[in-house]
C-alpha positions in Angstrom: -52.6 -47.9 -64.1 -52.1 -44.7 -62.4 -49.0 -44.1 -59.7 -50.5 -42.6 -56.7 -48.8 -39.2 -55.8 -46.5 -39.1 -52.9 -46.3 -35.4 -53.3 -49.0 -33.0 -51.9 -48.6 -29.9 -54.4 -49.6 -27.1 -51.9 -50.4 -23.2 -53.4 -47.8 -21.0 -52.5 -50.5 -19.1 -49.6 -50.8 -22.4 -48.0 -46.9 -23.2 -48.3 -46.3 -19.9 -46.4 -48.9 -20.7 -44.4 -46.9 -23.6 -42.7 -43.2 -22.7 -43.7 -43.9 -19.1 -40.9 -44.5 -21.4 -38.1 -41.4 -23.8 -38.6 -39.3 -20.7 -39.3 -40.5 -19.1 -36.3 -40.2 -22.1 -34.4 -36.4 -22.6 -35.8 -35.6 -18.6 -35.0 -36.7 -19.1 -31.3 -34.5 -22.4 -30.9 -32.0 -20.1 -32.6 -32.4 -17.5 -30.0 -32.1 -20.0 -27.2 -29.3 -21.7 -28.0 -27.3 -18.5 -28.5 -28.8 -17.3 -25.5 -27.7 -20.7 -23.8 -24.1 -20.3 -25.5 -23.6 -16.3 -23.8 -24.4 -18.2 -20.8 -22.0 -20.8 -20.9 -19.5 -18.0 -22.0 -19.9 -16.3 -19.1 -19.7 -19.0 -16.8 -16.2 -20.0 -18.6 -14.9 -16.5 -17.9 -16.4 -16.3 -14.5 -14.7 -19.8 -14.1 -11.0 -18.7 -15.4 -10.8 -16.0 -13.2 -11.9 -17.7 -10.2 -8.9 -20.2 -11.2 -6.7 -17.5 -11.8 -7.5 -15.5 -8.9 -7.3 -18.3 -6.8 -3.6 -19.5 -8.3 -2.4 -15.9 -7.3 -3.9 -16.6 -4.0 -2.0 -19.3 -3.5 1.3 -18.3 -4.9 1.1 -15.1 -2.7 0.6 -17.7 0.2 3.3 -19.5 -0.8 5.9 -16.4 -1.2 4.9 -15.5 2.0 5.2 -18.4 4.0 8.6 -18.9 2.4 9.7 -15.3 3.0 8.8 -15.9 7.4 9.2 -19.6 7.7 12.2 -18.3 9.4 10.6 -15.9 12.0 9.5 -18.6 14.2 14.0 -19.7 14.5 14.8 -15.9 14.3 12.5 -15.2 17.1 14.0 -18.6 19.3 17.5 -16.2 18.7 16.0 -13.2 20.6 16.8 -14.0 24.4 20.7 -15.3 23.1 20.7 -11.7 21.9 19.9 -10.8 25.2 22.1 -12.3 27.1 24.9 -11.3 25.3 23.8 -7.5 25.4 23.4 -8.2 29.3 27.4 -9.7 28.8 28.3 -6.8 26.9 27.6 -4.2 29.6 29.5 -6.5 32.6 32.9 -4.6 32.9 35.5 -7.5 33.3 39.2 -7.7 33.1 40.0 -9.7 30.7 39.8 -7.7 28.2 40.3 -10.2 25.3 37.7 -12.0 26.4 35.4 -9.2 26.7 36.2 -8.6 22.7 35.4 -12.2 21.5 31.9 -11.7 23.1 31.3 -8.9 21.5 32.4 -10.3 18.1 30.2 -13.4 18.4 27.6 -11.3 19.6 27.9 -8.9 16.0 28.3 -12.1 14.0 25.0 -13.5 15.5 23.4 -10.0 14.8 24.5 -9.9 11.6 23.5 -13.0 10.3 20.1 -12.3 11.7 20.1 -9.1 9.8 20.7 -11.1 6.8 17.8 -13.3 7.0 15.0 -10.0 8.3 15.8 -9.0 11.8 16.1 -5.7 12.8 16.5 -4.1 15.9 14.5 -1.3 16.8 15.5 2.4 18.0 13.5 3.6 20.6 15.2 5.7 22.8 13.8 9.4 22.6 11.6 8.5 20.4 7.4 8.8 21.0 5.7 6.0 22.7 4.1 3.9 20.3 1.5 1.0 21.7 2.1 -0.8 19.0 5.6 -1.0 18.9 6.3 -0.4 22.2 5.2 -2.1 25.9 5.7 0.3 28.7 7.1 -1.1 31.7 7.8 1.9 33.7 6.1 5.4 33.9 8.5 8.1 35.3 7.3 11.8 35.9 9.9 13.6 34.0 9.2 17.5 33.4 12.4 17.9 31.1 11.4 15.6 28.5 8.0 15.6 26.6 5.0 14.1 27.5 5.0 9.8 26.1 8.5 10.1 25.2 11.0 7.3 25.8 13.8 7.1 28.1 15.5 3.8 28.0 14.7 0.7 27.3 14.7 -2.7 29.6 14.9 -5.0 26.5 15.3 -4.4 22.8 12.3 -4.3 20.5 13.0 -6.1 16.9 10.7 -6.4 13.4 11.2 -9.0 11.1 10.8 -8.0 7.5 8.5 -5.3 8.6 6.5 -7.1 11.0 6.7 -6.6 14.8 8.7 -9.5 16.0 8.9 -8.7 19.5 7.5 -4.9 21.0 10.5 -2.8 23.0 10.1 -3.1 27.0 10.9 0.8 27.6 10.4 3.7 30.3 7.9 6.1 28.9 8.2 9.9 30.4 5.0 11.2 31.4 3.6 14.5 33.0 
């Protein structure tokens, strides 16, 4: 008895005939798939940097609302400040007394100074809107034009930032 063949001996036209298809088939999944995989690449880097962009984002927040959580106590200082300045320019007798004022009052300053505050100079200097609120507007024809004269209450930053504008009398023409 014969043994029926399992195997279909093919010529090699007709082997090439079927192997082109299955390799073309193979080289377009091939394509895909790395197609597929620059994809996914791209969304991982895309990904990463949205993570690390958004860690810097939040450790810039962070710094920041560390360095002026203390604006909002500094700021609560500012009419203390006052009043001593207004206590400062009183003439009393007691002289004594009149010196330990002014030594809290430079020990309160200075400790403020220490955490961001500083005061402002704006006497003769050129009227600013954004740093300044004008209060009074005095005809003045020795001085020039939006320059300031005095000030009714002190104007103070606070790391850079405008804590409070300077009340001050602008000279105009």
């Amino acid at each position: 008895m014969d043994q029926p063949q399992d195997e279909v001996s093919l010529s090699g036209e007709a082997e090439s005939q079927f192997a082109e298809p299955i390799i073309d088939a193979i080289a377009a999944e091939r394509d895909a798939l790395l197609q597929e995989k620059a994809e996914l690449q791209g969304l991982l880097l895309r990904r990463q940097a949205d993570y690390e962009n958004a860690r810097r984002r939040a450790e810039k927040e962070r710094i920041e609302h560390a360095e002026y959580a203390a604006m909002d106590a500094v700021k609560a200082f500012l009419p203390i400040l006052d009043d001593f300045e207004r206590a400062l320019g009183v003439e009393t007798a007691d002289k004594e007394y009149a010196r330990g004022v002014e030594l809290i009052f430079q020990r309160t300053l200075d400790t403020l100074k220490k955490l961001g505050l500083e005061p402002m100079a704006t006497e003769g200097a050129v009227f600013d809107p954004n740093i300044h609120h004008a209060i009074e507007m005095v005809s003045s024809e020795e001085t020039p034009d939006q320059t300031v004269l005095g000030e009714f209450q002190r104007g103070y930053t606070f790391k850079g930032k405008l804590l409070r504008p300077a009340l001050v009398r602008v000279a105009v023409r």
